[in-house]
C-alpha positions as CSV (number, residue, x, y, z in Angstrom):
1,X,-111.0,-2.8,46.2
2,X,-110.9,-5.7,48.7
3,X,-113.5,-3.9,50.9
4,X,-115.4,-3.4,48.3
5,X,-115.4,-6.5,47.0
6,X,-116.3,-8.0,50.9
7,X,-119.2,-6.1,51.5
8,X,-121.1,-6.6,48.9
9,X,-120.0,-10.6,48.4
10,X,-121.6,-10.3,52.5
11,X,-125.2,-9.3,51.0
12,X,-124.8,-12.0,48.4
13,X,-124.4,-14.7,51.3
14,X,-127.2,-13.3,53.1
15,X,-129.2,-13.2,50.3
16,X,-128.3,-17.1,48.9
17,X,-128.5,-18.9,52.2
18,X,-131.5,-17.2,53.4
19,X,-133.4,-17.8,49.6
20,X,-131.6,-22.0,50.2
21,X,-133.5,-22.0,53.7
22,X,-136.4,-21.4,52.6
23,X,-136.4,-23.4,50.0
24,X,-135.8,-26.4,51.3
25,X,-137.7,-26.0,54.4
26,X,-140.4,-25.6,51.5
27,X,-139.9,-28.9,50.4
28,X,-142.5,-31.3,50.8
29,X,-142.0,-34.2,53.6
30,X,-139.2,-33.5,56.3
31,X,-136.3,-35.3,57.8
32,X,-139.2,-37.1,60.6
33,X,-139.8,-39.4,57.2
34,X,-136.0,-39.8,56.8
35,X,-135.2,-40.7,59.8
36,X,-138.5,-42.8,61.2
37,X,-139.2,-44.3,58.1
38,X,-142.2,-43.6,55.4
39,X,-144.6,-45.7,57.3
40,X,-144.2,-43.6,60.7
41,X,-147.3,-42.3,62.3
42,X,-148.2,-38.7,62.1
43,X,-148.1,-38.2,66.1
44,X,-144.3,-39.9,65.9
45,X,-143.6,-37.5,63.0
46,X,-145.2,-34.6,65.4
47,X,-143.0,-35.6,68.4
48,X,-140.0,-36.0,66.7
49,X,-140.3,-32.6,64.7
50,X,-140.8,-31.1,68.2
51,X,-137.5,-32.8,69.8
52,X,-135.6,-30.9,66.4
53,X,-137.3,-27.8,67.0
54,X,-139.1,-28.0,63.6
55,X,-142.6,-27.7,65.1
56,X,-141.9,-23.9,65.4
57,X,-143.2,-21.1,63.3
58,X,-140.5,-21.1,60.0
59,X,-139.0,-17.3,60.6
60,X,-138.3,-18.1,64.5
61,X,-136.2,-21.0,62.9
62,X,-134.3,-18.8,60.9
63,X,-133.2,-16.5,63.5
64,X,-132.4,-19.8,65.5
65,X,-130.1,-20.9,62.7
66,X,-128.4,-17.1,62.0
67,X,-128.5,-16.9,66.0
68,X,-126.4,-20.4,66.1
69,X,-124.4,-19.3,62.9
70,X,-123.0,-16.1,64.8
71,X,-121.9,-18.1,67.8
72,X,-120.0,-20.5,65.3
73,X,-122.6,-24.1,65.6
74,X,-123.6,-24.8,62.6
75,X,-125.9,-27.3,64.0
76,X,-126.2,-31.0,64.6
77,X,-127.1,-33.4,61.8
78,X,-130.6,-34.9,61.9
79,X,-130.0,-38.0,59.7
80,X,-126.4,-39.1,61.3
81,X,-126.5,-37.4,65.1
82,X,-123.5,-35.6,64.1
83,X,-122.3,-32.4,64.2
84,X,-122.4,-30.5,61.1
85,X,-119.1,-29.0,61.6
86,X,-117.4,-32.2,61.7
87,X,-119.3,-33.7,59.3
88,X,-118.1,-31.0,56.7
89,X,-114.7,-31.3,57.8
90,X,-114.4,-34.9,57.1
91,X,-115.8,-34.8,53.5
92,X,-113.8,-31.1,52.9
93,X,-110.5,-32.5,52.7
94,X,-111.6,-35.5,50.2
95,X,-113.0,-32.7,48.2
96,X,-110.3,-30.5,48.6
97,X,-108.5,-33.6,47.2
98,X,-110.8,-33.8,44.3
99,X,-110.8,-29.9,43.6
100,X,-106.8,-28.7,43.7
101,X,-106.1,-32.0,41.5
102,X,-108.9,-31.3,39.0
103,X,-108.2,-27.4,38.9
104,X,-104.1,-28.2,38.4
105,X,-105.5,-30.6,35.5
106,X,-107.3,-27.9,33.9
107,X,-105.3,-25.3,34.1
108,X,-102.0,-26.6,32.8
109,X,-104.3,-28.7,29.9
110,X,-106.0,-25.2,28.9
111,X,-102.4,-23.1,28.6
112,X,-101.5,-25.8,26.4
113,X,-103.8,-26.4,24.6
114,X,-104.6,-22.4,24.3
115,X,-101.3,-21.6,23.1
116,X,-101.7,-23.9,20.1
117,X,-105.1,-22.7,19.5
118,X,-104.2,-19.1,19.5
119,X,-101.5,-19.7,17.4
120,X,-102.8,-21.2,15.1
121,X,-106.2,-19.9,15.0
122,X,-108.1,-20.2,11.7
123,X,-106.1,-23.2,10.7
124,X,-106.9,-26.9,10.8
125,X,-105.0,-27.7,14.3
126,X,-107.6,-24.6,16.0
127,X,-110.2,-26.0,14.4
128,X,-110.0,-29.9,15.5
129,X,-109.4,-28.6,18.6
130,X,-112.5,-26.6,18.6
131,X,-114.2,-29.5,17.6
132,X,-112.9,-31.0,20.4
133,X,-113.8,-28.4,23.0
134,X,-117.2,-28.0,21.8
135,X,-118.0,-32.1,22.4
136,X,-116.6,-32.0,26.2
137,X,-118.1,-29.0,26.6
138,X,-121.8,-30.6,25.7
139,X,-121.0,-33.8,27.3
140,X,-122.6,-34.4,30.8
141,X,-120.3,-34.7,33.4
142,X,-122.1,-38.4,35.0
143,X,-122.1,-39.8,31.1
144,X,-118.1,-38.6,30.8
145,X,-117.9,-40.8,34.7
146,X,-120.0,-43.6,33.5
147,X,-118.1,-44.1,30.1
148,X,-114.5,-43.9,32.2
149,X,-115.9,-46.8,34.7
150,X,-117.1,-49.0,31.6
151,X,-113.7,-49.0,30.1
152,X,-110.7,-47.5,32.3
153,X,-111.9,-50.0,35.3
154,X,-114.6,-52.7,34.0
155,X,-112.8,-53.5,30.8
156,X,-109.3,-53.0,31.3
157,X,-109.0,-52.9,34.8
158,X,-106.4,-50.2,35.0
159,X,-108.1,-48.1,37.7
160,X,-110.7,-49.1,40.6
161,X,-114.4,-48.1,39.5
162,X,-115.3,-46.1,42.7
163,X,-114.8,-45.5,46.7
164,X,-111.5,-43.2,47.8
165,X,-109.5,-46.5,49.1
166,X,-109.4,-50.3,48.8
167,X,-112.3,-51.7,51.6
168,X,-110.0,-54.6,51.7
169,X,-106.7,-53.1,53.6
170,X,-107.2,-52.2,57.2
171,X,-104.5,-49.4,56.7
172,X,-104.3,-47.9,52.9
173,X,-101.8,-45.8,51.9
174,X,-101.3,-42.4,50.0
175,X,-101.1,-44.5,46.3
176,X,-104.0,-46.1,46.9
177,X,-105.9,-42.8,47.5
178,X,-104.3,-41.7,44.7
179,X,-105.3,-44.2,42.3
180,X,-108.7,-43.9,43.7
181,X,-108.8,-40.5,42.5
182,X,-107.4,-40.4,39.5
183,X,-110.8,-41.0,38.0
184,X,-112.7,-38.4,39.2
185,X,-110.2,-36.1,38.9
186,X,-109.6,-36.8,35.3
187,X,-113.6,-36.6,34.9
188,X,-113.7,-32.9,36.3
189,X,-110.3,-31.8,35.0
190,X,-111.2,-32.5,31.5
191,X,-114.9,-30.8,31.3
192,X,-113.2,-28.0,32.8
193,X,-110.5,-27.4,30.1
194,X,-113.2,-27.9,27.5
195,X,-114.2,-24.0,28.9
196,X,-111.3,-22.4,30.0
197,X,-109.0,-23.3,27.5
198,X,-111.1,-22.2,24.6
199,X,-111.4,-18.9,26.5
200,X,-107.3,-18.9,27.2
201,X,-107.2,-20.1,23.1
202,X,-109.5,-16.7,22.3
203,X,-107.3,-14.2,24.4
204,X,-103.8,-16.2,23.0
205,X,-105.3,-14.8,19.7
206,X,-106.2,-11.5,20.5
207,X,-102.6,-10.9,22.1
208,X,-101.6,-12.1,19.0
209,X,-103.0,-9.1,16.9
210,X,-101.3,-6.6,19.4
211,X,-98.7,-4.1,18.3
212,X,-96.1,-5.0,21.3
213,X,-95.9,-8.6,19.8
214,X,-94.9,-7.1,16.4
215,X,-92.6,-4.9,17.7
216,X,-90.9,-7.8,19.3
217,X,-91.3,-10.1,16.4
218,X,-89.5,-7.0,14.2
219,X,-86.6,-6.9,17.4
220,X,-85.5,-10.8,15.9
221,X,-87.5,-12.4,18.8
222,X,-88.7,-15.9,18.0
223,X,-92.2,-16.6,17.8
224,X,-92.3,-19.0,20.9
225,X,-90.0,-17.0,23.1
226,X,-92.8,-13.7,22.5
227,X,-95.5,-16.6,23.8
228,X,-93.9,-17.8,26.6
229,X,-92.3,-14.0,27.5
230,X,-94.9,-12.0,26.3
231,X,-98.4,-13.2,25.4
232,X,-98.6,-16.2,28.0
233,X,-98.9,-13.3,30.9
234,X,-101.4,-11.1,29.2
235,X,-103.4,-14.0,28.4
236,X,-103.9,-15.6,31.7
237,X,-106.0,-12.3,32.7
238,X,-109.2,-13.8,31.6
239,X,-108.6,-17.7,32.2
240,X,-108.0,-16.3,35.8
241,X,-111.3,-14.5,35.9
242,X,-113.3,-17.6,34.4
243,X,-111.6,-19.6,36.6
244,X,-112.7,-17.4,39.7
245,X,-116.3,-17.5,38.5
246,X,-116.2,-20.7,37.2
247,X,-116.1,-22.4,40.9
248,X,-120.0,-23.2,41.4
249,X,-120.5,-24.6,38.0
250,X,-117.1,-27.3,39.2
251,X,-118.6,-28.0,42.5
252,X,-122.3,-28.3,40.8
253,X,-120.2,-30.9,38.3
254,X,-118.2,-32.7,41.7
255,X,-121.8,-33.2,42.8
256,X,-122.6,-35.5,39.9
257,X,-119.2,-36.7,39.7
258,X,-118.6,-37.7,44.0
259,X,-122.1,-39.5,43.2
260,X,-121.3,-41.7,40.2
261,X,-118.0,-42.7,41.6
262,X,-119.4,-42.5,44.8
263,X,-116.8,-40.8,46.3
264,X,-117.0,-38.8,49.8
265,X,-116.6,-35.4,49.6
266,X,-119.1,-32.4,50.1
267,X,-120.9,-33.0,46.8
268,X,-121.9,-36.7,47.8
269,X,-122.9,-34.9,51.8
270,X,-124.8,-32.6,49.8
271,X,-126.7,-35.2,47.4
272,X,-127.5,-37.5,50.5
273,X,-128.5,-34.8,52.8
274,X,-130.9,-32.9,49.8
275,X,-132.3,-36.5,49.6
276,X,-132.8,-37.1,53.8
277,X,-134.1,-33.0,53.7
278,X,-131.1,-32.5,56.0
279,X,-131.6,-28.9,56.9
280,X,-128.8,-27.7,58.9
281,X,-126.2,-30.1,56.9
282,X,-127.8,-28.5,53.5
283,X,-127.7,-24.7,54.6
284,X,-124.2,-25.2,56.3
285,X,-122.7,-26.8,53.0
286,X,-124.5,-23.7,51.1
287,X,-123.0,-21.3,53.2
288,X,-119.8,-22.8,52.8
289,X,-120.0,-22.9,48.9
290,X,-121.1,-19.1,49.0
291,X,-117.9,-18.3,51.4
292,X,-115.2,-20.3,48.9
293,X,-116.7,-18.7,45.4
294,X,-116.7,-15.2,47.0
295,X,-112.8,-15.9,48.0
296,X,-112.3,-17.4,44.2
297,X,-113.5,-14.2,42.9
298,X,-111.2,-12.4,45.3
299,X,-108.5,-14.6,44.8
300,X,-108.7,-13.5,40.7
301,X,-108.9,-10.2,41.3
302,X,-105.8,-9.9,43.0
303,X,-104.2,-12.2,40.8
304,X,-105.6,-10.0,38.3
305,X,-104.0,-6.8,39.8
306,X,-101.1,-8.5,39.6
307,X,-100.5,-9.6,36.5
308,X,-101.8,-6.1,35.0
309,X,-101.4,-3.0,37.7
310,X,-104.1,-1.4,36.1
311,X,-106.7,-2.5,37.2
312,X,-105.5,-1.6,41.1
313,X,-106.7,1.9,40.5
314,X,-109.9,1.2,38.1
């Protein structure tokens, strides 16, 4: 299953970084503008694209970039001088940050809030909570930031508005990255439980109507130890497999989010270097999204074959 699952996840990779190249090397413009300015002249613009090696036919750039790619550079950075690999290592672990924290929020919000809703499903608690789900669910993820930094840090001042630490200390410590990232975290982890726990909330429900949970209703067992022993397990099947597939849509949300708080990670890299027409920073952070969603999927499929065996041998 895991070879399986490997080589065909390898064609997708091809496939998306090779359609992203393209793309933005389609783009009108080019990083000579970002980097000499809009009023450079056209033989500046010529030289320059000649020092990056942009000057040559667009397929001999690509086999240039896989070429790189296969010795493990992933380039240097035309706007910052950089290279890419550092570059993505230093925003990857405030992103990391942002993701584990958000995910944990999400997670442990849509179990709870999906065992209420599939226990009570039809009633007036399910149905507020619907209600609920269904306006996060519709609500942009840069409105949801913008209307936290109006009243969680301009009005009552609880929280800061932006950054990942106060500019002020020399050295800040780990609570003042935390309370830095409370924010966005909170602004991620609750779009994402708008989803997953209305899924977890459907498949509570339809564990519900299953003959094994009447039996053990009929044995004496209470209703919230055949939840918590029972129905919890089964359940998690599909909020593992949305979670899994859900990973572009959070990091497409983290994009938005990084850039209204303004907050380092790969989503802010990726928003500034789309801007600048970064190419190797834009195809590198690509390839890297492609890499950690084909490892998500993976990831839930083995979580998947363990919590049921059965689908080991399907």
């Amino acid at each position: 299953m895991i070879l399986s699952r490997l080589a065909a996840s390898a064609l997708t990779l091809v496939l998306l970084v090779t359609i992203v190249f393209f793309m933005v090397h389609a783009t009108p413009g080019g990083p000579a503008y970002s980097i000499l300015g809009q009023k450079a002249t056209p033989e500046a613009v010529r030289q320059l694209n000649v020092r990056l090696g942009l000057s040559a036919p667009l397929w001999r750039q690509y086999l240039v970039w896989w070429a790189h790619l296969l010795e493990g550079r992933l380039g240097y950075s035309y706007l910052l001088n950089r290279p890419v690999a550092g570059l993505i290592a230093a925003y990857a672990a405030n992103t990391l940050a942002l993701y584990l924290g958000a995910i944990t929020l999400s997670v442990l919000l849509s179990i709870a809030i999906g065992l209420v809703q599939g226990a009570f499903w039809g009633q007036w608690p399910a149905r507020l909570i619907g209600a609920a789900q269904l306006v996060l669910y519709a609500m942009p993820v840069f409105f949801a930031g913008t209307i936290l930094i109006l009243y969680v840090a301009v009005k009552w001042r609880w929280l800061p508005a932006g950054g990942i630490a106060d500019i002020r200390h020399a050295a800040p410590g780990v609570a003042d990255y935390a309370r830095h990232l409370i924010l966005p975290v909170v602004t991620v982890g609750l779009l994402g439980t708008a989803g997953l726990s209305r899924y977890f909330g459907a498949a509570v429900h339809e564990e519900l109507g299953k003959d094994y949970v009447r039996t053990a209703l009929a044995k004496g067992l209470g209703f919230g130890a055949v939840l918590r022993r029972h129905v919890l397990r089964n359940a998690l099947r599909p909020l593992v497999t949305i979670l899994g597939l859900s990973f572009p849509y959070i990091f497409a949300g983290s994009v938005l989010v990084e850039t209204v708080f303004d907050y380092p990670g790969l989503g802010f890299l990726l928003w500034r270097s789309a801007l600048s027409q970064d190419y190797p920073v834009i195809s590198a952070i690509v390839l890297l999204i492609g890499v950690l969603t084909v490892i998500g999927n993976l990831l839930a499929d083995l979580v998947n074959g363990w919590l049921d065996p059965r689908e080991r041998f399907e």
